[in-house]
Legacy VTK file of the C-alpha trace (Angstrom):
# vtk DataFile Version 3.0
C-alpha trace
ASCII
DATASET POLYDATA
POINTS 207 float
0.000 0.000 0.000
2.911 2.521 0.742
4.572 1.785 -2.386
1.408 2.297 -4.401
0.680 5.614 -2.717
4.465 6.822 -3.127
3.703 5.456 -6.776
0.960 8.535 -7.037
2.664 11.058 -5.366
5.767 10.870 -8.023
3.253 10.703 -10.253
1.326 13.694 -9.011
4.641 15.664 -8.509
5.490 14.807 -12.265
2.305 16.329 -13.368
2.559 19.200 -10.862
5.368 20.549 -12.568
5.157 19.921 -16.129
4.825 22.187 -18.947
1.222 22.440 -20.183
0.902 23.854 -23.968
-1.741 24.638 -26.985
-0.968 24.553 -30.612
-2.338 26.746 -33.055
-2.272 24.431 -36.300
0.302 24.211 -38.689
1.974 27.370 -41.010
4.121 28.328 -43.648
7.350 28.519 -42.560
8.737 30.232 -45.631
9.887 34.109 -46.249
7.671 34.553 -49.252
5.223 37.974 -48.980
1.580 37.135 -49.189
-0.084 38.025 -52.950
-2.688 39.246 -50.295
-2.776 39.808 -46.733
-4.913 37.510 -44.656
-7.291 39.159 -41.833
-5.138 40.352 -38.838
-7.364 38.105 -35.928
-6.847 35.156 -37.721
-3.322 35.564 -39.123
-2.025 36.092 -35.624
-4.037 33.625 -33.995
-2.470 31.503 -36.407
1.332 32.820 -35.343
0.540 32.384 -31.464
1.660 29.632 -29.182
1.265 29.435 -25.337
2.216 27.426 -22.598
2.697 27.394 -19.383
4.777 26.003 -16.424
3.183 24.563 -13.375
4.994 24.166 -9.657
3.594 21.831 -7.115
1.579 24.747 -5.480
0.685 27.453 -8.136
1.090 28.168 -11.461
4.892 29.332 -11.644
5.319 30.330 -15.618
2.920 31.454 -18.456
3.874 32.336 -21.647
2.733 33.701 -24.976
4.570 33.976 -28.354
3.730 35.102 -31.700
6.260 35.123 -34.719
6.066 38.168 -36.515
6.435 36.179 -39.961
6.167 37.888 -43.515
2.552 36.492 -43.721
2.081 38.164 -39.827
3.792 41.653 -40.888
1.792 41.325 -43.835
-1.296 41.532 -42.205
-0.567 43.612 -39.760
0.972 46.289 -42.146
-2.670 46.003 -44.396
-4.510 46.539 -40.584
-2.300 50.008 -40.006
-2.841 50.833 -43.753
-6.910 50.317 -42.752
-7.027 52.111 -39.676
-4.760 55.187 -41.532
-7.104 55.248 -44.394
-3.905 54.977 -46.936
-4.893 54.425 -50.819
-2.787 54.814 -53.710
0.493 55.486 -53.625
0.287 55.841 -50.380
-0.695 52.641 -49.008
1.950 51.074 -51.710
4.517 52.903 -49.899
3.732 51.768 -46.441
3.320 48.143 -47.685
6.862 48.071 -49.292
8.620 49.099 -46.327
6.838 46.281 -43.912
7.759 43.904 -46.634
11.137 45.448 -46.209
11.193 45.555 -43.109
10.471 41.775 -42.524
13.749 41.181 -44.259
15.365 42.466 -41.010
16.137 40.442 -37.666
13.120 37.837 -36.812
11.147 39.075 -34.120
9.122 37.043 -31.647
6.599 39.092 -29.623
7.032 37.493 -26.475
4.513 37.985 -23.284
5.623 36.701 -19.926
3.879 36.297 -16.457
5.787 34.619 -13.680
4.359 33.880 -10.141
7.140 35.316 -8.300
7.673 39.088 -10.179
11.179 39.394 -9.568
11.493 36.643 -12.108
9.996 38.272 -15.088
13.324 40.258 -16.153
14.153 38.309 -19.502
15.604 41.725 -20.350
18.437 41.298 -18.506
20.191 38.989 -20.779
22.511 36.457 -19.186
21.682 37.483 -15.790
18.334 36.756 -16.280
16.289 33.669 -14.038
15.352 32.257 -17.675
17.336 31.168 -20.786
15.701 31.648 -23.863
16.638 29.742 -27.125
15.399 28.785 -30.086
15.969 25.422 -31.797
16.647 24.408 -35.131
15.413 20.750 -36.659
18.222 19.146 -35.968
18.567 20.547 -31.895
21.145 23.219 -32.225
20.414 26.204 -29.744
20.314 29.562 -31.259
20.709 32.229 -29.012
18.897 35.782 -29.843
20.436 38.676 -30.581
18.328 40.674 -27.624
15.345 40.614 -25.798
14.016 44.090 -24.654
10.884 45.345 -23.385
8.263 46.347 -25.231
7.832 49.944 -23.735
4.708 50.355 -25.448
1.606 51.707 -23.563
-0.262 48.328 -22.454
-3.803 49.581 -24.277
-1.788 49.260 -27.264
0.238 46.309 -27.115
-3.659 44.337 -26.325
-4.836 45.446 -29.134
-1.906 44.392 -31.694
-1.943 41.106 -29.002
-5.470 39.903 -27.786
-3.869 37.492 -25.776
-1.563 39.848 -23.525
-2.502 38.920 -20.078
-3.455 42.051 -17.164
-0.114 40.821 -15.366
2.519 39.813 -18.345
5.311 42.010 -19.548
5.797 41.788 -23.138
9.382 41.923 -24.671
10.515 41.844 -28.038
13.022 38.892 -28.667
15.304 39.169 -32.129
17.406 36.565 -34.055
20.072 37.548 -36.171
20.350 36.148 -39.935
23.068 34.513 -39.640
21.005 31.158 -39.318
17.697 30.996 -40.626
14.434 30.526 -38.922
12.108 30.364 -41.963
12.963 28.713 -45.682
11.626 25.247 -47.865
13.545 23.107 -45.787
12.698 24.387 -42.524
9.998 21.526 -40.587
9.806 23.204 -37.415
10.527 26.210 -35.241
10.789 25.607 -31.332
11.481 28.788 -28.652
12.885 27.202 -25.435
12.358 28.508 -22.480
14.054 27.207 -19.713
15.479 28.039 -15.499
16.018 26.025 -12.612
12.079 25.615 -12.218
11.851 23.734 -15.666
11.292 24.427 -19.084
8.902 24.977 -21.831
8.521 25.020 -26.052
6.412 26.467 -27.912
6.593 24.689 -31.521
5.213 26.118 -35.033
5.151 23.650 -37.159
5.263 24.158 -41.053
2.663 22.514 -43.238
LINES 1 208
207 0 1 2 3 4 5 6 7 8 9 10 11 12 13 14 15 16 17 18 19 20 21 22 23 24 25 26 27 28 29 30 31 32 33 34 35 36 37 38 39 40 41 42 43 44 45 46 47 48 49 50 51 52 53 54 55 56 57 58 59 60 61 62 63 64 65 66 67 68 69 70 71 72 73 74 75 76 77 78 79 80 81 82 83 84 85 86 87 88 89 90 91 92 93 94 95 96 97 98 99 100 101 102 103 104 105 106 107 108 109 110 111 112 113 114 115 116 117 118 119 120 121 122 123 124 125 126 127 128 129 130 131 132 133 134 135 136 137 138 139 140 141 142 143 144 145 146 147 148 149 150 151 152 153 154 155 156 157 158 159 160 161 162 163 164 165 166 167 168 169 170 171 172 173 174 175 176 177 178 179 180 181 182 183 184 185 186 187 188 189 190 191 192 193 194 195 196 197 198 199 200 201 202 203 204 205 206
C-alpha cells in the first residue's frame, strides 16, 4: 500500500510541474510575402503559441509567443494601412517598407507572467532567471540577438496582441540572420524557455 501511494505522489509531482501547452495548427514557414494579406485576428491567432509552467503549489510560468512572420507583418501592415485610411500610392509605400522591413532580424513578440515578479526580467540577458533559445530541426540552440521590453503603452500592445494577459510584460526577442528561422527546408521552429524551475517550447510547425 505505501509503495502504491508513493507510486501517485511521483506521479502527481510529475504532473505538478510539467509544462502544459496549446498549438495553433500548422503554417508556412517560408519568407515569401503574401499576394494578399490575410485578416489580422486570424493571421495572428495563427502565429501564437502558449504554454505554461506549473509548480507543485501554483502556477509558476505562463507564456505567450507570436512570430512576426512575412505572412504576420503582412497583415498587420494592411490593418495600419486600414485604420490610416492609406490608398494609392500611399498605401503602396507603407506596404513596401513592412515587406522590407520583414527582411530584417526575426522578431518574436514574447509575453511573460511569472508567479514570483522578480522573475519576469528576460531583459536582462545572461543574468536573467530564464534562458531563452530557439531550436533548429536538428537541436542546435540559437541564441537571440536581444530581448528588450516592449515599452509600449499596455492599451496598445492588447490590441496588436489579444492574448496579452493584465499581469505579463511583453518583450521583443530578435534573431540575427546569420542562421535561418524560416525557408523550404525548414519543418519546425521551437522557442525554449528554460530556469532552474523547468522548461517549456512552444513549436510552429510548417505545413
Amino acid at each position: 500500500m505505501m509503495i502504491v501511494r508513493q507510486t501517485l505522489f511521483a506521479c502527481g509531482l510529475a504532473l505538478a510541474l510539467a509544462a502544459c501547452g496549446t498549438t495553433n495548427g500548422k503554417v508556412r514557414l517560408t519568407e515569401d510575402w503574401p499576394a494578399r494579406a490575410g485578416d489580422y485576428e486570424d493571421v495572428t491567432t495563427a502565429w501564437t503559441r502558449e504554454t505554461t509552467l506549473r509548480g507543485i503549489y501554483q502556477e509558476a510560468l505562463e507564456v505567450t509567443a507570436t512570430f512576426k512572420s512575412p505572412e504576420w507583418r503582412a497583415a498587420y501592415a494592411e490593418k495600419l494601412a486600414a485604420n490610416r485610411g492609406l490608398i494609392g500610392a500611399a498605401r503602396d509605400q507603407h506596404m513596401n517598407q513592412a515587406q522590407a522591413e520583414a527582411a530584417g532580424n526575426y522578431e518574436i513578440e514574447l509575453m511573460v507572467t511569472t508567479w514570483d515578479r522578480r522573475e519576469n526580467d528576460l531583459d536582462r540577458g545572461a543574468k536573467s532567471a530564464w534562458r531563452v533559445v530557439m531550436l533548429d530541426d536538428a537541436g542546435n540552440e540559437i541564441e537571440p540577438l536581444e530581448i528588450v521590453k516592449d515599452k509600449r503603452p499596455t492599451s496598445i500592445i492588447r490590441a496588436e496582441y489579444p492574448s496579452f494577459g493584465e499581469f505579463a510584460t511583453a518583450y521583443i526577442v530578435r534573431f540575427a540572420r546569420t542562421k535561418p528561422l524560416l525557408g523550404p527546408s525548414i519543418r519546425k521552429l521551437e522557442l525554449r524557455m528554460s530556469s532552474v524551475r523547468g522548461g517549456v517550447s512552444l513549436v510552429w510547425d510548417s505545413n
